[in-house]
N, C-alpha and C positions, 0 to 999 in steps of 0.2 A: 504494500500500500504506500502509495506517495506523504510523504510528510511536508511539511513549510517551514522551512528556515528562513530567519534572519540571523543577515550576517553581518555586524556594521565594522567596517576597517578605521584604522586606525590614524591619524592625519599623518604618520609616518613609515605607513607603509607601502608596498609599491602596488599603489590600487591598479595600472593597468595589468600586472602580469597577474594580480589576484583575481582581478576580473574573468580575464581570460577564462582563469581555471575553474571559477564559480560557473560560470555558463555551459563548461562541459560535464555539471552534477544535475542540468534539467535546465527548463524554463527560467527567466529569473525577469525579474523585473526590480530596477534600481530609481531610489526614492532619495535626495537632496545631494548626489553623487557619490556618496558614501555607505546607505543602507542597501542593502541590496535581499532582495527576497528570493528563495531559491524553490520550487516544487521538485522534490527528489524521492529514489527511493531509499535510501540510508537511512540506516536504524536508529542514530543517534549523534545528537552536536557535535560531538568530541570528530566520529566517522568523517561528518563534514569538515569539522577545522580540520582533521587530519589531509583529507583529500585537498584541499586548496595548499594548505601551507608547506608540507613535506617536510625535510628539514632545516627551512628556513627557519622557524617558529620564535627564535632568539630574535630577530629583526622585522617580523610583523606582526605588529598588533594589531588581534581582530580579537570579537566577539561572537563567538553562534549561538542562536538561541532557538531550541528545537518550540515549535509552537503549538505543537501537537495536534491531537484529531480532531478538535472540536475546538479552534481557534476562538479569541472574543479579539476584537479590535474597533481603533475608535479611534478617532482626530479627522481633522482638516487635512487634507489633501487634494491629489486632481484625481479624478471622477474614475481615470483610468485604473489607481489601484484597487480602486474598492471593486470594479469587476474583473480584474486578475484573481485576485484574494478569493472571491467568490466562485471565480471559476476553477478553481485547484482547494477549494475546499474539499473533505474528506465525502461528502453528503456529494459532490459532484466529479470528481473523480474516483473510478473504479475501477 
């Protein structure tokens, strides 16, 4: 089953080669150039920060946050996330 990750980088890390690698865990969709939302099938955070960082992990600060199956989310944004979010919800992919 697909999971949602965020994943927010760190203002000193090297966002495009992380991006890069964020993009080849699934769909993703990135929110103020930094947060970046991933639909994957990896079982857990750690999976994900493992798969983007390798053994750089001394020089990228990031944070993953698994969001689990039954997401709750809220704020002001553009129109566009809220129906990414919605569409890789658990209730909508299967």
């Amino acid at each position: 089953m697909r999971k949602i990750y965020l994943i927010i980088l760190g203002p000193s890390s090297d966002k495009d080669l992380l991006i890069q690698r964020i993009k080849t865990l699934g769909d993703t969709y990135i929110v103020f150039g930094n947060n970046i939302f991933v639909s994957s099938f990896y079982d857990s955070a750690k999976d994900v920060y493992n798969a983007i960082i390798g053994e750089a992990a001394e020089q990228q600060a990031s944070v993953v946050l698994d969001l689990g199956t039954n997401p709750g989310y809220w704020g002001y944004t553009k129109r566009e996330l809220w129906s990414w979010l919605n569409s890789h919800s658990s209730d909508a992919v299967q």
